[in-house]
SEMIVEX-717387 format. One record per residue: x, y, z of N, C-alpha, C, O in turn; residue in three letters. Coordinates in steps of 0.1 Angstrom, whole numbers, padded with zeros to 4 digits, always signed. Atoms other than C-alpha are relative to their C-alpha. Layout:
<recs>
XYZXYZXYZXYZALA;...
</recs>
This chain:
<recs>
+0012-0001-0008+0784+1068+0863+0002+0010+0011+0011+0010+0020UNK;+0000-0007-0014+0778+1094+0887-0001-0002+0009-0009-0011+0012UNK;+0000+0000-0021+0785+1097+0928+0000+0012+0001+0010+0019-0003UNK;-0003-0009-0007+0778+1123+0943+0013+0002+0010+0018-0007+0016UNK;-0013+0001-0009+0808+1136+0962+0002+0006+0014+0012+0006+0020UNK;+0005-0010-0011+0789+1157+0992+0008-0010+0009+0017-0004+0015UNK;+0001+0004-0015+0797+1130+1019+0011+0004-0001+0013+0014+0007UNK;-0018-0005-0001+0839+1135+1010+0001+0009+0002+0009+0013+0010UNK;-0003-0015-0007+0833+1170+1010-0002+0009+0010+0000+0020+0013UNK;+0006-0002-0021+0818+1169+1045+0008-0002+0002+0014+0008+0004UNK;-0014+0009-0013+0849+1147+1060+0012+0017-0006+0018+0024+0001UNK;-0013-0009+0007+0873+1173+1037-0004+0016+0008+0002+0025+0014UNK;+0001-0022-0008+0857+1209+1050+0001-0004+0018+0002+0005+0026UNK;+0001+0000-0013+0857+1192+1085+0016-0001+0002+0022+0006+0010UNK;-0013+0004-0002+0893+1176+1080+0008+0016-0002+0011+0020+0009UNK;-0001-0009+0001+0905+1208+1069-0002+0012+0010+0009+0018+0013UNK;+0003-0005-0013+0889+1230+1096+0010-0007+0012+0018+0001+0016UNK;-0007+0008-0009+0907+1207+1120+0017+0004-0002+0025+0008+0007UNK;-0015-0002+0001+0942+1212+1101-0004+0016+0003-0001+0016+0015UNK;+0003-0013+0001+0931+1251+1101+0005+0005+0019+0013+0013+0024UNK;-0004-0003-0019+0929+1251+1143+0012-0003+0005+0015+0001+0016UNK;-0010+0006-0004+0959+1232+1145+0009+0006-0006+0020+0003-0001UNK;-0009-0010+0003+0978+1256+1126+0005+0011+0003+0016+0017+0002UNK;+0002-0013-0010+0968+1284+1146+0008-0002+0013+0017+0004+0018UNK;-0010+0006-0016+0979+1264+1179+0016-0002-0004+0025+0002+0004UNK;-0015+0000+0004+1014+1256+1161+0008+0011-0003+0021+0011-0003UNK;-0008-0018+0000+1019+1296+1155-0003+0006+0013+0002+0018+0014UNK;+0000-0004-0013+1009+1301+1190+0008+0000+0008+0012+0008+0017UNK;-0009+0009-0010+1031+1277+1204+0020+0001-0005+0030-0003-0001UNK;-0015-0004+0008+1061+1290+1180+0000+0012+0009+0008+0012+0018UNK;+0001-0014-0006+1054+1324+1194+0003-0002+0015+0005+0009+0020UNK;+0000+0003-0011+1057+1309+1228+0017-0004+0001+0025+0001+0009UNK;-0011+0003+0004+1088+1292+1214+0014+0013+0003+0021+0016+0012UNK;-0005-0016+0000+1104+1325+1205+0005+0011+0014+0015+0018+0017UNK;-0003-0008-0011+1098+1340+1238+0005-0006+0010+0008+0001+0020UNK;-0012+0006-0006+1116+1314+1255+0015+0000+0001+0024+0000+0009UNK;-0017+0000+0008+1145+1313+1234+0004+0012+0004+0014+0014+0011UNK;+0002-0017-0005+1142+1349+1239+0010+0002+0012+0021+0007+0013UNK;-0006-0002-0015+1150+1348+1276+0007-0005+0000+0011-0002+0011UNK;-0007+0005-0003+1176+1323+1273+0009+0010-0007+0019+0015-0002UNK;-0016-0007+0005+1198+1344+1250+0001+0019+0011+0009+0028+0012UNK;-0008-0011-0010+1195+1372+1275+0005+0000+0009+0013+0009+0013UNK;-0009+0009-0009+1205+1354+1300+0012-0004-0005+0022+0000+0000UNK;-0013+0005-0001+1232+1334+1284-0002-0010+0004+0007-0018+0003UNK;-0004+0014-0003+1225+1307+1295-0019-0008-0001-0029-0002-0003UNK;+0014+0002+0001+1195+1278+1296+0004-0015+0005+0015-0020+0004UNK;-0008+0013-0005+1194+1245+1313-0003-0007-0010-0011-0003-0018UNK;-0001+0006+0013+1199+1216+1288-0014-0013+0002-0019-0019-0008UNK;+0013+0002+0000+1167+1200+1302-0011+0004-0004-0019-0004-0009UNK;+0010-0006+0005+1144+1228+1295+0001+0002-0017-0009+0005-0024UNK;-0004-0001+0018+1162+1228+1254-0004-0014-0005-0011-0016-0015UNK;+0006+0010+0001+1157+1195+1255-0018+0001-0007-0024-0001-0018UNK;+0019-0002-0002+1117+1200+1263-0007+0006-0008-0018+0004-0012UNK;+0007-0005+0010+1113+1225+1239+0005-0007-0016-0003-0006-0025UNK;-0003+0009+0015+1127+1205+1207-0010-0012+0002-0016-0016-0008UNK;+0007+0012+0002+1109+1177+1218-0018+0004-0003-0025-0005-0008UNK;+0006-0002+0000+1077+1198+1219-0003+0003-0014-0015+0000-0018UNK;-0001-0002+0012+1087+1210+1182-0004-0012-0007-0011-0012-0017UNK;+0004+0018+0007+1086+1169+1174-0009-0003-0002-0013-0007-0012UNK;+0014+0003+0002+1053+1166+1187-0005+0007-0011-0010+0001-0020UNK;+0010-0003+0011+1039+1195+1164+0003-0009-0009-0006-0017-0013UNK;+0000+0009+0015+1054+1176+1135-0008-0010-0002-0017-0011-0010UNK;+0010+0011+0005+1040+1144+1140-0012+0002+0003-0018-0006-0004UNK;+0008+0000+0005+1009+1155+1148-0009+0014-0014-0021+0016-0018UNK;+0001+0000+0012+1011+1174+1120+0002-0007-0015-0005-0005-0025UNK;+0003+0008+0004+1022+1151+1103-0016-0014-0005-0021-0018-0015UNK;+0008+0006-0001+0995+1129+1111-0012+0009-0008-0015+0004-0020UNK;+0014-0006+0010+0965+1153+1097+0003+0005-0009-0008+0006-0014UNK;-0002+0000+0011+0980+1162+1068+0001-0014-0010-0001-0014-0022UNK;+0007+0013+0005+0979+1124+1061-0013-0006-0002-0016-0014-0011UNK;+0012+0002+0001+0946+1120+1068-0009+0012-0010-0021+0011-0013UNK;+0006-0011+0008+0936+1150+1048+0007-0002-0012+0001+0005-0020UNK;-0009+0003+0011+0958+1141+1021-0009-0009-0007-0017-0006-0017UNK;+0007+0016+0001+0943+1105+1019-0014+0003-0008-0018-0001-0019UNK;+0016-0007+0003+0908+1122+1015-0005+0009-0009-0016+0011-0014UNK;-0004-0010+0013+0916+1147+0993-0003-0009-0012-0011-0008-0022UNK;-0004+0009+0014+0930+1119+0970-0014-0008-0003-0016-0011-0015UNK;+0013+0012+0003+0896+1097+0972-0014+0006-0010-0022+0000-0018UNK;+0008-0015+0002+0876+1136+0967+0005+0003-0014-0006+0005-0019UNK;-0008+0000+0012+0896+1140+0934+0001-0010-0006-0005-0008-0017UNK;+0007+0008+0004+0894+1110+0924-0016-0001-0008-0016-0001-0020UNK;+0011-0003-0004+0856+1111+0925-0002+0010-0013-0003+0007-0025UNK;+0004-0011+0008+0850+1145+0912+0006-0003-0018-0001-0001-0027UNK;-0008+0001+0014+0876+1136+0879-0011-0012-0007-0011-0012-0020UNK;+0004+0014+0004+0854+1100+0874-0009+0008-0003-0008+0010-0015UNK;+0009-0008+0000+0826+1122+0875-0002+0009-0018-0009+0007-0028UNK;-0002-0009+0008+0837+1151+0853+0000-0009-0014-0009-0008-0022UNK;+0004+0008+0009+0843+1125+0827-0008-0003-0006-0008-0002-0018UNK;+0016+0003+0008+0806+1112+0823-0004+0012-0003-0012+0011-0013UNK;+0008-0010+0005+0795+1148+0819+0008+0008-0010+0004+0019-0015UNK;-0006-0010+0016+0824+1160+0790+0006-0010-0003+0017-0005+0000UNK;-0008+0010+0006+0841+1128+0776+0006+0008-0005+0003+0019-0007UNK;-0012-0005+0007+0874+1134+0759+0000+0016-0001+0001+0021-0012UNK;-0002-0010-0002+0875+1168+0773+0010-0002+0008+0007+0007+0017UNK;-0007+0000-0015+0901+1162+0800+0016-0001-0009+0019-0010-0017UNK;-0012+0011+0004+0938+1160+0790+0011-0010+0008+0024-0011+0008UNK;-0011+0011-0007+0951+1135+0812-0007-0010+0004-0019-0007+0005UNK;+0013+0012-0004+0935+1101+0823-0003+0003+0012+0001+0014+0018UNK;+0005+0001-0012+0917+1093+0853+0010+0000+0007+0014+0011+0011UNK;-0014+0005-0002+0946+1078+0866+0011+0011+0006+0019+0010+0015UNK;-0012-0014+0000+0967+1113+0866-0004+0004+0014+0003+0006+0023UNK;+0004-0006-0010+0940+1124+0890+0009-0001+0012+0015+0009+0016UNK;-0010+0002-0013+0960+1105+0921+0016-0001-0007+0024+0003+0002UNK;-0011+0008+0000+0994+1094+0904+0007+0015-0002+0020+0015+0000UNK;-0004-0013+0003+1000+1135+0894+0007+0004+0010+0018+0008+0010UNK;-0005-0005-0015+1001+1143+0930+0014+0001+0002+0021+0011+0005UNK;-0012+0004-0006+1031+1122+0935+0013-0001-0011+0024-0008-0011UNK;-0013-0001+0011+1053+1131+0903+0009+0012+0007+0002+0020+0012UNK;-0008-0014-0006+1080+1157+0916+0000+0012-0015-0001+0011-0027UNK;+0002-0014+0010+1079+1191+0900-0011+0003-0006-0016+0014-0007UNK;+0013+0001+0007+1049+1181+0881-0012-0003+0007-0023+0000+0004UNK;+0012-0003-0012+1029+1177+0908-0003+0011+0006-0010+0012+0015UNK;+0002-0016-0007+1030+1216+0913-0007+0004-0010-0013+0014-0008UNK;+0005-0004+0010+1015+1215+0876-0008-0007-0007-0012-0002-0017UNK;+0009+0010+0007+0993+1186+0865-0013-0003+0006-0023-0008+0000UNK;+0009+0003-0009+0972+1183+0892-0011+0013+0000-0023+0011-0001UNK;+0008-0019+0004+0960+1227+0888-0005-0006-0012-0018-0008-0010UNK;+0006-0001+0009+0954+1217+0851-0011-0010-0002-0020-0009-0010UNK;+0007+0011-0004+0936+1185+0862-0018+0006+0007-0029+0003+0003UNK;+0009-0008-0006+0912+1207+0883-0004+0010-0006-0013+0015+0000UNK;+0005-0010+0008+0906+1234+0859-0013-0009-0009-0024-0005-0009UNK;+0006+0007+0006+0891+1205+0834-0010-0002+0005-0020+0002+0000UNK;+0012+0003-0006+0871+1191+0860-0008+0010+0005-0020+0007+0005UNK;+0008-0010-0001+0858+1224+0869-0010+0002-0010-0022+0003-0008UNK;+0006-0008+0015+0851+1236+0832-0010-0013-0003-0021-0011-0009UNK;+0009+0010+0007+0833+1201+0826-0011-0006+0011-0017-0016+0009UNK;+0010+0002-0007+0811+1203+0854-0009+0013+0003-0017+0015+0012UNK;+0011-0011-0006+0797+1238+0850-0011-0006-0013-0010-0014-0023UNK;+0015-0004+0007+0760+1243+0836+0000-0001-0018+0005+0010-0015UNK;-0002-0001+0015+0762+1242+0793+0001+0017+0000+0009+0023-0007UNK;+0000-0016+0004+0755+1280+0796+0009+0006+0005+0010+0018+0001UNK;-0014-0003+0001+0786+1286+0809+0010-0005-0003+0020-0001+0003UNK;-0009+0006+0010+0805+1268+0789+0004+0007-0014-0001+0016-0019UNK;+0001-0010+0016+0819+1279+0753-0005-0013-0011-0013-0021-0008UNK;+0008+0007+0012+0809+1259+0723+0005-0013-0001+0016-0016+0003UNK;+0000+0012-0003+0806+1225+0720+0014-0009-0005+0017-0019+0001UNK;-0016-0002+0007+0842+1221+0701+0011+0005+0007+0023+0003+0004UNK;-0013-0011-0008+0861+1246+0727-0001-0007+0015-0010-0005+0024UNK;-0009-0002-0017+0880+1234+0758-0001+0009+0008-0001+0021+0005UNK;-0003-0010-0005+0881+1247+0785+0013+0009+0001+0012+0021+0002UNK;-0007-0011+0003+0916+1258+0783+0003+0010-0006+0011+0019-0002UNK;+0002-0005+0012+0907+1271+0748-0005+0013+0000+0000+0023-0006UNK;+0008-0006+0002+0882+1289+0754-0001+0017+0008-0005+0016+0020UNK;-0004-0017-0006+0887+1333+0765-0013+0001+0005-0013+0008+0015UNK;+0010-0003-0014+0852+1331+0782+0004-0003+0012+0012-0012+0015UNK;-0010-0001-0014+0857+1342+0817-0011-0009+0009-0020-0004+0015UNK;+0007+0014-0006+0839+1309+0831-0002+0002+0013+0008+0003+0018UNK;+0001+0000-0017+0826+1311+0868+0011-0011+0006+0012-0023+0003UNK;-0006+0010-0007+0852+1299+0891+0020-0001-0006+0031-0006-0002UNK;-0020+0004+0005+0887+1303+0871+0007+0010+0005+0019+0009+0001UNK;-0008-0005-0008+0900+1328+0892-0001-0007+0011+0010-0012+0013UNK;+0001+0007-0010+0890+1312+0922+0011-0014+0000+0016-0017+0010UNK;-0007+0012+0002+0911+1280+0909+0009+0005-0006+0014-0003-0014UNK;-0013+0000+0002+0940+1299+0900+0005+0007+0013+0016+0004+0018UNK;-0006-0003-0017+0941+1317+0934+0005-0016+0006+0017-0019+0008UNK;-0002+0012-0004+0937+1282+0946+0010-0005+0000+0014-0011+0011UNK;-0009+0011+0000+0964+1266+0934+0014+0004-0003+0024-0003-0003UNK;-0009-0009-0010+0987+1294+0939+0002-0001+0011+0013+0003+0015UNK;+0000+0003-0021+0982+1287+0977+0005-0012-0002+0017-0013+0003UNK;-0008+0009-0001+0987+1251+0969+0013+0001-0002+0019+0005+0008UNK;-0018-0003+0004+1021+1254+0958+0004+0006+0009+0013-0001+0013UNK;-0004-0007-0012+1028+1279+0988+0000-0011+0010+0011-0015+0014UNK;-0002+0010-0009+1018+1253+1011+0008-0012+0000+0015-0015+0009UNK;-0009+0010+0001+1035+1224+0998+0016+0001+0005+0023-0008+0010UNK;-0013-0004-0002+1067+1243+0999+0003+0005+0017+0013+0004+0024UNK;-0005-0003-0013+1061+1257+1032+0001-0013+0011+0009-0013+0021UNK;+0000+0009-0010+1051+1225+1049+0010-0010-0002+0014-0018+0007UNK;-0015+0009+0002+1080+1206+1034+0012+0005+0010+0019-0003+0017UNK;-0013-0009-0011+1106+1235+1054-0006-0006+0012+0001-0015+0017UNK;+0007+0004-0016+1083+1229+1087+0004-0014+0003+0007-0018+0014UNK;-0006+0013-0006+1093+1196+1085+0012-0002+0008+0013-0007+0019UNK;-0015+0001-0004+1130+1199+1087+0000+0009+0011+0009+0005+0019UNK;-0002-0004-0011+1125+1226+1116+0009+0000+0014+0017+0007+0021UNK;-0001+0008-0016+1129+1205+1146+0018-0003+0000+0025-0002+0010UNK;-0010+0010+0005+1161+1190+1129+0015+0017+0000+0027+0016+0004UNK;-0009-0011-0001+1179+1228+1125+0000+0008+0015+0007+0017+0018UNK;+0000-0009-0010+1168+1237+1160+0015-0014+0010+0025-0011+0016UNK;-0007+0009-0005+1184+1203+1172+0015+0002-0004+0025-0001+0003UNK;-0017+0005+0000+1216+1206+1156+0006+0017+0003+0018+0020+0004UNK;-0010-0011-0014+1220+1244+1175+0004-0006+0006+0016-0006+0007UNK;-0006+0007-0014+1224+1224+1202+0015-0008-0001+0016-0019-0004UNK;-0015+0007+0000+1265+1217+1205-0003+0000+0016-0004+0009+0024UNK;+0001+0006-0015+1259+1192+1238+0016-0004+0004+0021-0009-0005UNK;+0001-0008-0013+1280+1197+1263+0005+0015-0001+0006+0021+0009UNK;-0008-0012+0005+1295+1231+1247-0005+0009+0004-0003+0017+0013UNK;+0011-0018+0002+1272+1256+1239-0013-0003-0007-0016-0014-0011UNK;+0014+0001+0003+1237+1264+1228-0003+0012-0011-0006+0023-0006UNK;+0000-0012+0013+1233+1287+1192-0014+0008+0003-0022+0005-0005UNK;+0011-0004-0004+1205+1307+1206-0007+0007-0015-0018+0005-0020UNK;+0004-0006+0011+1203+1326+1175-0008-0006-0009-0019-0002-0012UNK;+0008+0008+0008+1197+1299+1151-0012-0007+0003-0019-0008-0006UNK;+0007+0001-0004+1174+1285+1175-0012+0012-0003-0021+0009-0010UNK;+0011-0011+0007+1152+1316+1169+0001+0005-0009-0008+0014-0010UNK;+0005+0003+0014+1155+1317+1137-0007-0010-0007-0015-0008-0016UNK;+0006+0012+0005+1143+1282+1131-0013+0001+0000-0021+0000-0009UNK;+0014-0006-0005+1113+1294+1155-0006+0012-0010-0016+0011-0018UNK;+0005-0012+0011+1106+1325+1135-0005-0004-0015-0016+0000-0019UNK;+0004+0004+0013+1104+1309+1101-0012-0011+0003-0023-0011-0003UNK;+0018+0008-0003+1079+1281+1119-0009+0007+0003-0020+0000+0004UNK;+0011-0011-0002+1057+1310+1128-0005+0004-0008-0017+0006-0009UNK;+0003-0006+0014+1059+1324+1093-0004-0010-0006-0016-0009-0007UNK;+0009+0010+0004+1052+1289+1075-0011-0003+0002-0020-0003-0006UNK;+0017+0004-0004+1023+1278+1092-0009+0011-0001-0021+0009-0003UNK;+0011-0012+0003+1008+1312+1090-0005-0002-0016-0016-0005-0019UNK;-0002+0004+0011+1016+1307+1052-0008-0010-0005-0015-0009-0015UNK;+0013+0016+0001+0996+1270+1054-0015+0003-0001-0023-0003-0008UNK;+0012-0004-0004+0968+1285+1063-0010+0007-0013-0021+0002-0014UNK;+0005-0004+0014+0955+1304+1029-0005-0012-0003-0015-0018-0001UNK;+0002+0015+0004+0959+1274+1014-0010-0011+0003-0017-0017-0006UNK;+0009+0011-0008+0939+1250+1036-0016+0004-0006-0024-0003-0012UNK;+0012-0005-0003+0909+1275+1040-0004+0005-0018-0014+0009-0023UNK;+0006-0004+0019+0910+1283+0998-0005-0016-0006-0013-0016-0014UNK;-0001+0012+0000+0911+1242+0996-0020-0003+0003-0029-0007-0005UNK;+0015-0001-0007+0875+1245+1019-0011+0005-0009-0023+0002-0010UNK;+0012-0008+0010+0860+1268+0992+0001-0007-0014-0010-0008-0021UNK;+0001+0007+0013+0871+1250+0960-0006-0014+0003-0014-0016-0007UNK;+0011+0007+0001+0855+1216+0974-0009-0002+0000-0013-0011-0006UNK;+0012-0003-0008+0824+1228+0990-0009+0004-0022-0019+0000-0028UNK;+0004-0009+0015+0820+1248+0951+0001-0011-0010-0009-0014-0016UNK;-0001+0011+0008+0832+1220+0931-0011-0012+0000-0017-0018-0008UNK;+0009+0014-0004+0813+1193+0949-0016+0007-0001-0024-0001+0002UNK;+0014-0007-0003+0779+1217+0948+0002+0001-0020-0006-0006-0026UNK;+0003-0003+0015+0785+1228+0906+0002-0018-0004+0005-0018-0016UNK;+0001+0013+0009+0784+1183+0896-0012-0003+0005-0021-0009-0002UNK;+0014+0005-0001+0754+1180+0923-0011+0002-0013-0019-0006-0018UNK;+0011-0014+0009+0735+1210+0900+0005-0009-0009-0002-0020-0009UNK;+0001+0009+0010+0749+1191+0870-0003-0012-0005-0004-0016-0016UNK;+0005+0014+0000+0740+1159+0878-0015-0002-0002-0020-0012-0008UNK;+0013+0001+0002+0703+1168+0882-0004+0009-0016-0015+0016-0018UNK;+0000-0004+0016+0705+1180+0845-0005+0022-0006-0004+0032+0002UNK;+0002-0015+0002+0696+1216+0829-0008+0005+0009-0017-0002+0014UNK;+0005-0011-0008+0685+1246+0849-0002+0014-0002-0007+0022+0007UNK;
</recs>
Protein backbone atom coordinates (compact mmCIF):
# COMPACT_ATOMS: atom_id res chain seq x y z
CA UNK A 1 0.00 0.00 0.00
CA UNK A 2 1.22 3.32 -0.67
CA UNK A 3 2.61 6.33 1.79
CA UNK A 4 3.63 8.94 0.55
CA UNK A 5 7.15 9.79 1.73
CA UNK A 6 7.13 13.91 1.33
CA UNK A 7 6.83 14.51 5.18
CA UNK A 8 10.37 12.22 5.72
CA UNK A 9 11.73 14.05 2.94
CA UNK A 10 10.98 17.45 4.58
CA UNK A 11 12.64 16.29 8.12
CA UNK A 12 15.69 14.59 5.72
CA UNK A 13 16.41 17.93 3.29
CA UNK A 14 16.13 19.96 6.64
CA UNK A 15 18.21 17.33 8.74
CA UNK A 16 20.71 17.30 6.17
CA UNK A 17 20.89 21.14 5.63
CA UNK A 18 21.60 21.26 9.36
CA UNK A 19 24.48 18.51 9.05
CA UNK A 20 25.70 20.65 5.78
CA UNK A 21 26.14 24.05 8.14
CA UNK A 22 27.68 22.15 10.76
CA UNK A 23 30.24 20.85 8.50
CA UNK A 24 31.20 24.10 7.33
CA UNK A 25 31.60 25.35 11.11
CA UNK A 26 33.75 22.08 11.83
CA UNK A 27 36.20 23.12 8.75
CA UNK A 28 36.21 26.55 10.07
CA UNK A 29 37.01 25.70 13.42
CA UNK A 30 39.78 23.12 12.10
CA UNK A 31 41.24 25.96 10.25
CA UNK A 32 41.25 27.87 13.42
CA UNK A 33 42.74 24.70 14.89
CA UNK A 34 45.63 24.81 12.56
CA UNK A 35 46.40 28.28 13.16
CA UNK A 36 46.81 27.79 16.70
CA UNK A 37 48.93 24.86 16.55
CA UNK A 38 50.61 26.89 14.08
CA UNK A 39 51.83 29.40 16.63
CA UNK A 40 52.69 27.04 19.17
CA UNK A 41 55.23 25.23 17.07
CA UNK A 42 56.84 28.52 16.36
CA UNK A 43 57.09 29.29 19.49
CA UNK A 44 58.06 25.99 20.96
CA UNK A 45 56.30 26.04 23.33
CA UNK A 46 52.21 26.04 24.49
CA UNK A 47 50.69 26.02 27.78
CA UNK A 48 49.15 22.54 28.66
CA UNK A 49 45.84 24.29 29.55
CA UNK A 50 45.28 25.99 26.31
CA UNK A 51 46.17 21.98 24.44
CA UNK A 52 44.06 20.84 26.76
CA UNK A 53 41.04 23.34 25.50
CA UNK A 54 41.74 22.70 22.12
CA UNK A 55 41.32 18.71 22.23
CA UNK A 56 38.54 19.08 24.23
CA UNK A 57 36.91 21.46 21.69
CA UNK A 58 37.85 18.60 18.99
CA UNK A 59 35.50 16.25 21.42
CA UNK A 60 32.81 18.57 21.32
CA UNK A 61 32.76 18.63 17.36
CA UNK A 62 32.57 14.79 17.50
CA UNK A 63 29.81 14.45 19.67
CA UNK A 64 27.90 16.86 18.25
CA UNK A 65 28.60 15.40 15.31
CA UNK A 66 28.06 12.53 16.30
CA UNK A 67 24.74 13.37 17.52
CA UNK A 68 23.34 14.61 13.91
CA UNK A 69 24.56 12.06 12.05
CA UNK A 70 22.37 9.90 14.32
CA UNK A 71 19.52 11.58 13.96
CA UNK A 72 19.98 11.79 10.25
CA UNK A 73 20.82 8.30 10.02
CA UNK A 74 17.72 7.23 12.09
CA UNK A 75 15.62 9.15 9.30
CA UNK A 76 17.25 8.16 6.57
CA UNK A 77 16.61 4.49 7.61
CA UNK A 78 12.56 5.15 8.20
CA UNK A 79 12.90 7.35 4.42
CA UNK A 80 14.29 4.04 2.90
CA UNK A 81 12.33 2.01 4.41
CA UNK A 82 9.25 3.76 3.09
CA UNK A 83 10.37 4.43 -0.44
CA UNK A 84 11.50 0.34 -0.83
CA UNK A 85 7.75 -0.73 0.75
CA UNK A 86 6.52 1.54 -1.76
CA UNK A 87 8.57 0.60 -4.78
CA UNK A 88 7.34 -2.87 -4.20
CA UNK A 89 3.54 -2.19 -4.77
CA UNK A 90 4.41 -0.49 -8.01
CA UNK A 91 7.04 -3.43 -9.57
CA UNK A 92 6.50 -6.71 -7.52
CA UNK A 93 9.39 -9.19 -7.82
CA UNK A 94 11.48 -6.62 -9.45
CA UNK A 95 13.75 -5.85 -6.54
CA UNK A 96 16.59 -8.30 -5.70
CA UNK A 97 16.68 -8.16 -2.14
CA UNK A 98 13.72 -8.09 0.47
CA UNK A 99 12.26 -5.33 2.26
CA UNK A 100 14.09 -6.21 5.09
CA UNK A 101 17.71 -5.58 3.21
CA UNK A 102 16.44 -2.01 2.98
CA UNK A 103 17.56 -1.22 6.81
CA UNK A 104 19.64 -4.50 7.82
CA UNK A 105 22.05 -3.75 4.46
CA UNK A 106 23.11 -0.59 6.03
CA UNK A 107 24.69 -2.38 8.90
CA UNK A 108 26.50 -5.50 7.07
CA UNK A 109 30.28 -4.45 6.84
CA UNK A 110 31.77 -4.19 3.44
CA UNK A 111 28.35 -4.87 2.03
CA UNK A 112 26.97 -2.03 3.20
CA UNK A 113 29.12 0.02 0.66
CA UNK A 114 27.24 -2.35 -1.91
CA UNK A 115 23.69 -3.54 -1.22
CA UNK A 116 22.21 -0.60 -0.19
CA UNK A 117 23.40 1.52 -3.98
CA UNK A 118 21.85 -1.66 -5.68
CA UNK A 119 18.84 -1.40 -3.26
CA UNK A 120 18.29 2.26 -4.47
CA UNK A 121 18.87 1.81 -8.04
CA UNK A 122 15.68 -0.82 -7.98
CA UNK A 123 13.69 1.49 -6.08
CA UNK A 124 14.47 4.16 -8.42
CA UNK A 125 13.91 2.06 -11.74
CA UNK A 126 10.48 0.87 -10.14
CA UNK A 127 9.14 4.06 -9.40
CA UNK A 128 9.73 5.92 -12.67
CA UNK A 129 6.71 6.55 -15.21
CA UNK A 130 6.15 3.04 -17.52
CA UNK A 131 7.58 5.24 -20.36
CA UNK A 132 10.73 5.25 -19.03
CA UNK A 133 11.05 2.04 -18.25
CA UNK A 134 12.27 -0.93 -20.57
CA UNK A 135 9.86 -3.73 -21.31
CA UNK A 136 7.81 -5.31 -19.08
CA UNK A 137 10.29 -8.58 -18.67
CA UNK A 138 13.65 -6.25 -18.33
CA UNK A 139 15.13 -5.13 -15.00
CA UNK A 140 16.29 -2.38 -14.26
CA UNK A 141 19.77 -3.55 -13.96
CA UNK A 142 19.14 -5.42 -17.27
CA UNK A 143 18.01 -3.05 -19.11
CA UNK A 144 20.96 -0.48 -21.57
CA UNK A 145 18.21 2.23 -21.54
CA UNK A 146 19.79 5.29 -20.17
CA UNK A 147 16.71 5.73 -17.50
CA UNK A 148 16.34 9.31 -15.90
CA UNK A 149 18.20 9.48 -12.85
CA UNK A 150 21.07 6.61 -13.08
CA UNK A 151 23.79 8.78 -13.20
CA UNK A 152 22.59 10.88 -10.66
CA UNK A 153 22.43 7.56 -8.39
CA UNK A 154 25.74 6.48 -9.31
CA UNK A 155 27.33 9.89 -8.51
CA UNK A 156 25.33 9.48 -5.42
CA UNK A 157 26.56 6.68 -3.97
CA UNK A 158 30.04 7.30 -5.00
CA UNK A 159 29.82 10.27 -2.44
CA UNK A 160 28.23 7.83 -0.12
CA UNK A 161 31.03 5.62 0.24
CA UNK A 162 33.44 8.75 0.46
CA UNK A 163 31.57 9.87 3.35
CA UNK A 164 31.31 6.91 5.33
CA UNK A 165 34.98 6.45 5.02
CA UNK A 166 35.74 9.88 5.79
CA UNK A 167 33.50 10.28 8.77
CA UNK A 168 34.74 7.04 10.23
CA UNK A 169 38.70 8.80 10.22
CA UNK A 170 36.97 12.16 11.82
CA UNK A 171 36.07 10.10 14.39
CA UNK A 172 39.40 8.83 15.62
CA UNK A 173 40.78 12.52 15.20
CA UNK A 174 40.54 13.84 18.64
CA UNK A 175 42.18 10.47 19.83
CA UNK A 176 45.55 11.01 17.39
CA UNK A 177 45.65 14.64 18.53
CA UNK A 178 45.43 13.40 22.26
CA UNK A 179 48.00 10.87 22.18
CA UNK A 180 50.63 13.90 20.64
CA UNK A 181 50.31 15.03 23.85
CA UNK A 182 53.44 13.25 25.92
CA UNK A 183 52.18 15.04 29.52
CA UNK A 184 54.60 16.29 31.43
CA UNK A 185 57.35 15.94 28.42
CA UNK A 186 56.61 17.35 25.34
CA UNK A 187 54.00 18.32 22.93
CA UNK A 188 54.21 16.60 18.98
CA UNK A 189 53.15 19.78 17.35
CA UNK A 190 53.49 18.26 14.10
CA UNK A 191 51.24 15.44 14.50
CA UNK A 192 48.87 17.67 16.07
CA UNK A 193 48.58 19.53 12.71
CA UNK A 194 48.45 16.90 10.82
CA UNK A 195 45.46 15.39 12.61
CA UNK A 196 44.01 19.13 12.12
CA UNK A 197 44.68 19.17 8.48
CA UNK A 198 43.12 15.84 7.52
CA UNK A 199 39.86 17.08 9.81
CA UNK A 200 39.74 20.05 7.43
CA UNK A 201 40.04 17.79 4.45
CA UNK A 202 37.42 15.15 5.67
CA UNK A 203 34.66 17.19 6.46
CA UNK A 204 35.10 19.16 3.39
CA UNK A 205 34.93 15.68 1.73
CA UNK A 206 31.33 15.06 3.89
CA UNK A 207 29.92 17.62 2.36
CA UNK A 208 29.34 16.28 -1.46
CA UNK A 209 27.81 13.55 -0.01
CA UNK A 210 25.23 15.09 2.32
CA UNK A 211 24.13 17.79 -0.34
CA UNK A 212 23.88 14.80 -3.32
CA UNK A 213 21.83 12.84 -0.47
CA UNK A 214 19.37 16.30 -0.57
CA UNK A 215 18.86 15.79 -4.27
CA UNK A 216 18.32 12.03 -4.52
CA UNK A 217 15.40 12.26 -1.78
CA UNK A 218 13.72 15.36 -2.80
CA UNK A 219 13.85 13.36 -6.61
CA UNK A 220 13.08 10.05 -5.41
CA UNK A 221 10.33 11.10 -3.04
CA UNK A 222 8.75 13.45 -6.02
CA UNK A 223 9.18 10.37 -9.05
CA UNK A 224 6.56 7.72 -6.42
CA UNK A 225 4.28 10.92 -5.67
CA UNK A 226 3.88 11.29 -9.83
CA UNK A 227 3.56 7.44 -9.72
CA UNK A 228 1.32 7.08 -7.30
CA UNK A 229 -1.26 9.40 -8.94
CA UNK A 230 -1.06 6.85 -11.97
CA UNK A 231 -0.11 7.53 -15.79
CA UNK A 232 0.82 10.93 -17.16
Amino acid sequence: MFRSPESLAIALSWLYGVYIAFKCVAVVMHLGFAGEIGDWKKADFALWTDVEALVGKADTLILVDSLLAVAAGVTTLVWFWRVRINAEAFAPREHRYSPGMAIGSWFIPVAGWIIPGKITFDIWYASLQERHRGRPDEWGWQTTRRWPGRRLLGLWWGWVIVFSVSLSVVFFLPDVMRGAVDYPNAIHFDRMLSAVHWGTFLNLLCIPGVALSIAVVRRLTELQDIRSAGPR
